[in-house]
N, C-alpha and C positions, 0 to 999 in steps of 0.2 A: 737527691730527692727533688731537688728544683728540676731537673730534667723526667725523671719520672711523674711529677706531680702536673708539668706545666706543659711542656712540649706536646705531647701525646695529646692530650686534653685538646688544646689550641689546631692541631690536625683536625683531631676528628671533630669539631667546632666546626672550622672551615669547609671540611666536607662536607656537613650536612646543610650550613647554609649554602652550598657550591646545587647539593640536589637540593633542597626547595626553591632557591631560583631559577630552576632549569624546569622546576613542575610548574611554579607562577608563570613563567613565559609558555610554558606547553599551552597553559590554561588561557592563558588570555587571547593567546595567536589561536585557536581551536573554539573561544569563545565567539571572538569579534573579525574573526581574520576568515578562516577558511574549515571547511568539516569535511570528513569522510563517512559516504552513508554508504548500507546496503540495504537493498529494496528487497520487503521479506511480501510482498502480494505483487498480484496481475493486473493493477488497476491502472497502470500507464501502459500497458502494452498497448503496440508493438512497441511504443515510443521506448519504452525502460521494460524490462524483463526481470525477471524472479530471479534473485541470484548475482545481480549486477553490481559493482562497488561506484561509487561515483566522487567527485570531488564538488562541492559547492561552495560559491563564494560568501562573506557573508559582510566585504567591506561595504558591495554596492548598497547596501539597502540601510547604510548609516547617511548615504547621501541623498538618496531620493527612496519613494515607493516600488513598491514593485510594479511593473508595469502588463499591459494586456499579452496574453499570449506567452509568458514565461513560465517555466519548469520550477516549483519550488520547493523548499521543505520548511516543514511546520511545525509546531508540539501539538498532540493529540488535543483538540477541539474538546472530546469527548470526559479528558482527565478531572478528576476533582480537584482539580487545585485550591490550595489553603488560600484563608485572606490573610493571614499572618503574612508582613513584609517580606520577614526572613525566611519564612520556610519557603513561597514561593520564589526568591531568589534561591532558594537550593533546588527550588524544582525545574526552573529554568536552565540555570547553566552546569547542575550539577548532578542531579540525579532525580528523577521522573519519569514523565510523561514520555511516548514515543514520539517519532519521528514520521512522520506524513509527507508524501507527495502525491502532490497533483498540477494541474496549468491555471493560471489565474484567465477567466473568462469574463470577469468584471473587475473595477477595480472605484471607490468611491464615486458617487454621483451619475454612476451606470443604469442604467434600467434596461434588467437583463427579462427576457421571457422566453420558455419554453414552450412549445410547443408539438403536435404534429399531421403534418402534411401530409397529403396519400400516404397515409401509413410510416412516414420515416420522422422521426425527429429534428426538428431541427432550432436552433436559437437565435432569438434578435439582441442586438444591441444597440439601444438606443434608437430603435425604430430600424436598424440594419441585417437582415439578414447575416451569420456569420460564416465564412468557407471555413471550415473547419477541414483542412488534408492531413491532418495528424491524427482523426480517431481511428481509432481499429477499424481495419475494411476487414478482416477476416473472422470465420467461426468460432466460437467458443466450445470447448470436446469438453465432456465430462468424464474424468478420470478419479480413480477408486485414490485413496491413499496408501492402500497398502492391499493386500490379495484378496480381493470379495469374497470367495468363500470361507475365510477366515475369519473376515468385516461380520458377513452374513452368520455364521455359526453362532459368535458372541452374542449378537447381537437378540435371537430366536430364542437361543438359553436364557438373557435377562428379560424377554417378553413373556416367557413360557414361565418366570415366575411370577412375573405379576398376575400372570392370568389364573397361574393354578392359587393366588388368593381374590380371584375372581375382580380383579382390579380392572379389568380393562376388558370392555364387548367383545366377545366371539368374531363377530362377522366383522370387526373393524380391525383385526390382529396383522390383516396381508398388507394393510396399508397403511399404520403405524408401524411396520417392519420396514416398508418400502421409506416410509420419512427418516426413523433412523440409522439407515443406510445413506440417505443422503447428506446428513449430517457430516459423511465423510469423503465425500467431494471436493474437487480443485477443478477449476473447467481453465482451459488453459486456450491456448490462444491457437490453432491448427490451418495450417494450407492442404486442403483438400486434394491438388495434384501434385502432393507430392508422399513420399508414402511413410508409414510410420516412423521408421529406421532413418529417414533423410529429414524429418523435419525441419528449418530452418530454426524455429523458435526454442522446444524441448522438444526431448528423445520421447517418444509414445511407447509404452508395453500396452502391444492389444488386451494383452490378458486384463488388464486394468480397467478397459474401455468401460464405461456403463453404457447400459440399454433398456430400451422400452421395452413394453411385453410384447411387442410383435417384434424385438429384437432387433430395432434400428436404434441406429449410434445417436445420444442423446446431445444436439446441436443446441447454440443459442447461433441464431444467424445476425450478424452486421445489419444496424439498420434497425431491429424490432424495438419495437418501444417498451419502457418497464412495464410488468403489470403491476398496479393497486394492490401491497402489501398491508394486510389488515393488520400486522405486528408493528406496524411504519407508522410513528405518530405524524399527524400531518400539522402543520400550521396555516393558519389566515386570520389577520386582523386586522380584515376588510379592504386593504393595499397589498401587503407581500403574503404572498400563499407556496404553501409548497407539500410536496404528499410522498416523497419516495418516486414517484416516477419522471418523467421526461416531458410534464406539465406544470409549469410554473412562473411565476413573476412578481418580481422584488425590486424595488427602488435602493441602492445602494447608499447608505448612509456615512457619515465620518469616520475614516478608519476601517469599513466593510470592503469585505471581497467575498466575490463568487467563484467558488474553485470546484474543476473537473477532472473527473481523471480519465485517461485519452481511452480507456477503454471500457465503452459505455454500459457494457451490459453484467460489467465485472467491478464497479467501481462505490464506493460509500462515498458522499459527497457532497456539497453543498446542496443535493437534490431531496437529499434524507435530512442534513443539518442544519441548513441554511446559510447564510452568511458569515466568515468567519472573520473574526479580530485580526487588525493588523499585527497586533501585541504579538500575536503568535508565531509569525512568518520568522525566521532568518536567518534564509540563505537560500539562495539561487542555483538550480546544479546546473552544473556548463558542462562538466566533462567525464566522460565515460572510461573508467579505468582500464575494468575487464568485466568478464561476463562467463559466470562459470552456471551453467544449467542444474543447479541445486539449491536447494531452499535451507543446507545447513547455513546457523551463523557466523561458526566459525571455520572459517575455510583452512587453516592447518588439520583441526580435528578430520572434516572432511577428506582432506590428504594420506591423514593416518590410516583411516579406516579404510579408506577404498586406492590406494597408491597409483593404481592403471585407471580405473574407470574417473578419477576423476580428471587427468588428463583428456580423454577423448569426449569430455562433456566441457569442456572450453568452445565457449564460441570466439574462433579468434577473429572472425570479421569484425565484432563488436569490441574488439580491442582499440584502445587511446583514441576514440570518436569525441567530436562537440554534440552536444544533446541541444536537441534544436526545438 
């Protein structure tokens, strides 16, 4: 009985504190140590693409700040996080809010402004002009997310019920049909000379393409400035202002950063949020693992379901790069 009662016991003891110390160290080296993210939007592009896995550090930023011109990741700005101690310790290291990237543009005691010049945008720091060679130089394509005339069908039938309870203007039906069409949109990042099938960035299906009514391909061109978003709350009081577009200026206070995301005309940002808490930053991404041209999260699933195409939607140039 002393071997039935005790031995066995004493094993399985040992192994299960054998696996929670293997989970405390997972968590702690994955807390403080290093993270593995993937980028689920287009707002770094070219610099990071949809679909990409990366590795970020997260020792440096126990030693010093982050600094100008860095690649970071963040918890969502936008999350409601609790003021309870402990729940917000669960929503930091343990389950919450997402994960954000974008490049730090300011960093405390900055005074950042937006502006723009013959029509292009551009930013000072600290009375400096900045070279910015990392935004998007290329178009933004508007692509359907799934087969417009599918999109479009749905979409006619749930308007065609609001109308037949007289819910919504006759003469205003082609063009709240046209807004919830857009609704499902992805504009993605496109090289012009080169042709659907080759793109360097993602693979294009024309049939996807959206268009105007005179039937041209629906471009955001590199360069244009946002327009004044009346849904974009704006701020100013009376020193930092800011409004959604590519007009703006904020004096950088303890702890603030000014973060962008390299692709200007595709990005949420400290232009819409304003300045974000250092509290929130940490970890640096440095290093590009792979770069698979899909927006699934989990990339086994992905594997499953599609076993060839997802092979030739690997970008392998973008394979084990430093992100710069």
């Amino acid at each position: 009985m002393q071997y039935a009662s005790g031995k066995p016991v004493n094993k399985f003891q040992k192994v299960v504190t054998e696996i929670l110390v293997c989970i405390a160290i997972v968590f702690v080296v994955r807390t403080i140590g290093f993270g593995l993210y993937q980028v689920p939007t287009g707002s770094m592009e070219t610099s990071i693409l949809v679909g990409e896995r990366f590795f970020a550090d997260k020792f440096t930023y126990l030693w010093r700040a982050p600094a100008r011109g860095e690649v970071i990741a963040f918890n969502d700005p936008c999350y409601p996080y609790s003021s309870h101690p402990l729940k917000r310790l669960w929503e930091n290291y343990v389950w919450g809010p997402g994960n954000w990237t974008k490049r730090v543009i300011g960093i405390p005691g900055d005074i950042i402004k937006g502006a723009v010049e013959n029509g292009k945008p551009v930013i000072y720091r600290n009375g400096q002009k900045i070279d910015e060679s990392y935004v998007n130089k290329y178009p933004l394509i508007a692509l359907y997310k799934g087969d417009p005339a599918q999109i479009r069908a749905r979409v006619e039938l749930e308007i065609a019920q609001y109308a037949s309870r007289k819910m919504i203007d006759p003469l205003k039906i082609d063009q709240i049909i046209q807004d919830y069409m857009d609704a499902f949109l992805e504009w993605r990042s496109y090289d012009p000379s080169v042709s659907f099938e080759d793109q360097p960035f993602y693979k294009i299906n024309p049939a996807r393409i959206a268009r105007d009514s005179l039937g041209a391909i629906r471009l955001r061109k590199p360069g244009t400035p946002l327009e004044r978003d009346p849904h974009v709350a704006s701020h100013n009081d009376g020193t930092n202002r800011w409004n959604g577009t590519d007009e703006f200026y904020v004096e950088l206070g303890p702890d603030q950063y000014w973060l962008m995301g390299d692709n200007r005309l595709g990005s949420q940002d400290s232009r819409f949020l304003g300045p974000v808490s250092g509290k929130l930053i940490h970890g640096k991404i440095v290093f590009r693992l792979w770069s698979n041209d899909s927006s699934e999260q989990w990339w086994l699933l992905d594997l499953i379901r599609h076993p060839i195409n997802f092979w030739q939607k690997m970008r392998w140039s973008r394979f084990l790069n430093w992100v710069k």
